[in-house]
C-alpha positions in Angstrom: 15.1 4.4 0.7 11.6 3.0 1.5 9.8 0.3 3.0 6.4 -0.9 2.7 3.4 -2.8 3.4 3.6 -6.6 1.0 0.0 -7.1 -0.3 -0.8 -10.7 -2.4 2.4 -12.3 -2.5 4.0 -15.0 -1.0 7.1 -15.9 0.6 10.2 -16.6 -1.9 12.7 -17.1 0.6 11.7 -19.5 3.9 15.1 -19.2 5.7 14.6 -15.2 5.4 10.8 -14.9 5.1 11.5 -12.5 2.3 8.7 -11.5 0.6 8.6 -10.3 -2.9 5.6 -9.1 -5.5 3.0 -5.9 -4.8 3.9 -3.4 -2.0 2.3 0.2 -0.5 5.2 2.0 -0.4 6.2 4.4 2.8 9.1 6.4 3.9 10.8 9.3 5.4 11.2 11.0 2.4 9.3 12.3 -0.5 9.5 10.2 -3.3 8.0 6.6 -2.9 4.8 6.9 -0.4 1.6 6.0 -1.5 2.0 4.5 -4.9 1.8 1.3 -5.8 5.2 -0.8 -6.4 5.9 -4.3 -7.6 9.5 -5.9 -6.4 11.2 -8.1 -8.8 8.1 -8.1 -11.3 7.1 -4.9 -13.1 8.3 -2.2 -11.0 6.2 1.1 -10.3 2.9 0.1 -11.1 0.8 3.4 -10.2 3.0 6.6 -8.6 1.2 9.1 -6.6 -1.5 10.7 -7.8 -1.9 8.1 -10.5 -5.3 6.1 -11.1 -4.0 3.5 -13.5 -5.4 0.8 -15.8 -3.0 -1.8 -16.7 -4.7 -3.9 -19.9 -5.0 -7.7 -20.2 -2.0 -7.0 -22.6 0.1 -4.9 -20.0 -0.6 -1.5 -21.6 -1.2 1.4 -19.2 -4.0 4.2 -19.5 -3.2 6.9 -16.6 -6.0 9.4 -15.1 -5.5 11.1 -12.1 -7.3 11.1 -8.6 -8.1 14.6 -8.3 -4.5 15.8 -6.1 -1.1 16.0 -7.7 2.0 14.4 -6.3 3.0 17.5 -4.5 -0.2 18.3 -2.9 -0.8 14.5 -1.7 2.8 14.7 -0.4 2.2 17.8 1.7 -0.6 15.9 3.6 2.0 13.2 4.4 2.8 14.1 8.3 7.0 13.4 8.4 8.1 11.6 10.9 4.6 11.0 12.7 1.9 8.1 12.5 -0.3 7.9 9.4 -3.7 6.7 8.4 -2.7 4.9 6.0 -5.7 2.8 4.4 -5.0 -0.1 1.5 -8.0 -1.5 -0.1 -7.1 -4.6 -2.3 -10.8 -5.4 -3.6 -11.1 -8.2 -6.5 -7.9 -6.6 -8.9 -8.5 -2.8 -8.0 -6.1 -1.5 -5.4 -6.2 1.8 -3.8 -3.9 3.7 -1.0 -5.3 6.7 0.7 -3.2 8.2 3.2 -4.2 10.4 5.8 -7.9 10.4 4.1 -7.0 11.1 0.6 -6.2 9.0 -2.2 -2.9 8.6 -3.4 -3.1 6.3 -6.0 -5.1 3.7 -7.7 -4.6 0.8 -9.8 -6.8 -2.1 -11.7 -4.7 -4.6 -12.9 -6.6 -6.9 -15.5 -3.0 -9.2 -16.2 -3.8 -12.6 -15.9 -0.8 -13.2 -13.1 -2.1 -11.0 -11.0 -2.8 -12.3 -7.7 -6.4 -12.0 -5.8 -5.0 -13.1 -2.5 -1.8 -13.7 -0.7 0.1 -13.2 2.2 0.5 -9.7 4.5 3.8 -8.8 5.4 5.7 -5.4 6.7 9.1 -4.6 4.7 12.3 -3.8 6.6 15.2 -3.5 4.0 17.7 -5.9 5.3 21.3 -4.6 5.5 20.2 -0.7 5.7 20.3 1.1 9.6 16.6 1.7 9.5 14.0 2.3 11.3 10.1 1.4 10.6 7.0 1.2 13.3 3.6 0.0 12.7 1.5 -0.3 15.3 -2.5 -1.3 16.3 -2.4 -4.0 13.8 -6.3 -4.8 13.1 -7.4 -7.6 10.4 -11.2 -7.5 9.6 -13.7 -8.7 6.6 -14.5 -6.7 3.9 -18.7 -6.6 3.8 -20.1 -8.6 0.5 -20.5 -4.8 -1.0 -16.7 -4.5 -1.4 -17.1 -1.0 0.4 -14.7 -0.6 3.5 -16.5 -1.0 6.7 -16.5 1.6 9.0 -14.0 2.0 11.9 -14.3 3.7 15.2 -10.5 6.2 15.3 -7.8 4.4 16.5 -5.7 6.0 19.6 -2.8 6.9 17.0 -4.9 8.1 14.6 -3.5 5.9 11.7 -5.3 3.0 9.7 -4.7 0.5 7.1 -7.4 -1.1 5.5 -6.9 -4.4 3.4 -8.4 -6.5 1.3 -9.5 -10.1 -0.8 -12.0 -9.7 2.1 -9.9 -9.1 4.5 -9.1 -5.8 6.0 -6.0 -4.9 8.1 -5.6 -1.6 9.7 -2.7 -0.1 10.7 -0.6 2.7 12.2 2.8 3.2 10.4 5.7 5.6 10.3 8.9 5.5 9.3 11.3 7.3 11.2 14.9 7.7 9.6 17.3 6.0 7.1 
């Protein structure tokens, strides 16, 4: 199982405050963190490792970021807080975790929301637990370059963006 951080999407349940669309995936394991996932829509969008293009069409052209899967998942620390760092800027996305970039994606679809809500995922009906903690929201600079922040007590950050920029420390502790 994962969970995940809900980018650009709004609510589609009120009485549950479910939250569907675009998600950073996390999780204990060491299959689904840091790529890019879309929940009832298109499905994996960019898996780790992966700087995608996705076409005005839908078609995908795949480069890498310069780590493979296994080497980005060996800097994930198990079971301990993460720096984990989204950057939603205009439609290019990008999750770097612990200071290096897990995946990428630039989605030119024309449904593709530039803003949205924020939400944290906890799988209802699972025994779970998730933690994020030092929850930070700041503006994005007119450059669309990540302002600089000073380290958090944890150690772990989450930026965001549509000008916005939320940091974050995160782990997820069991299943």
């Amino acid at each position: 199982g994962n969970s995940g951080i809900k980018n650009r999407r709004g609510i589609r349940n009120g009485a549950t405050f479910s939250v569907g669309g675009n998600q950073a995936d996390l999780e204990a394991g060491t299959d689904d963190t840091g790529l890019r996932y879309e929940l009832e829509g298109r499905g994996f969008l960019a898996m780790r490792g992966e700087n995608v293009t996705i076409t005005k069409d839908g078609s995908k052209s795949v480069s890498g970021v310069g780590m493979t899967s296994a080497e980005l998942q060996a800097t994930v620390l198990a079971l301990q807080w993460n720096n984990y760092t989204v950057i939603a800027n205009g439609r290019r996305l990008k999750h770097i975790i612990n200071g290096r970039v897990f995946s990428e994606c630039l989605d030119l679809t024309a449904d593709t929301p530039s803003s949205g809500r924020i939400a944290l995922q906890l799988h209802d009906g699972m025994i779970m637990r998730v933690e994020y903690r030092e929850i930070q929201l700041r503006r994005l600079p007119a450059s669309g370059s990540p302002p600089s922040f000073p380290p958090s007590s944890s150690g772990a950050r989450i930026s965001w963006t549509a000008a916005l920029v939320l940091i974050v420390a995160t782990t997820l502790l069991h299943w």
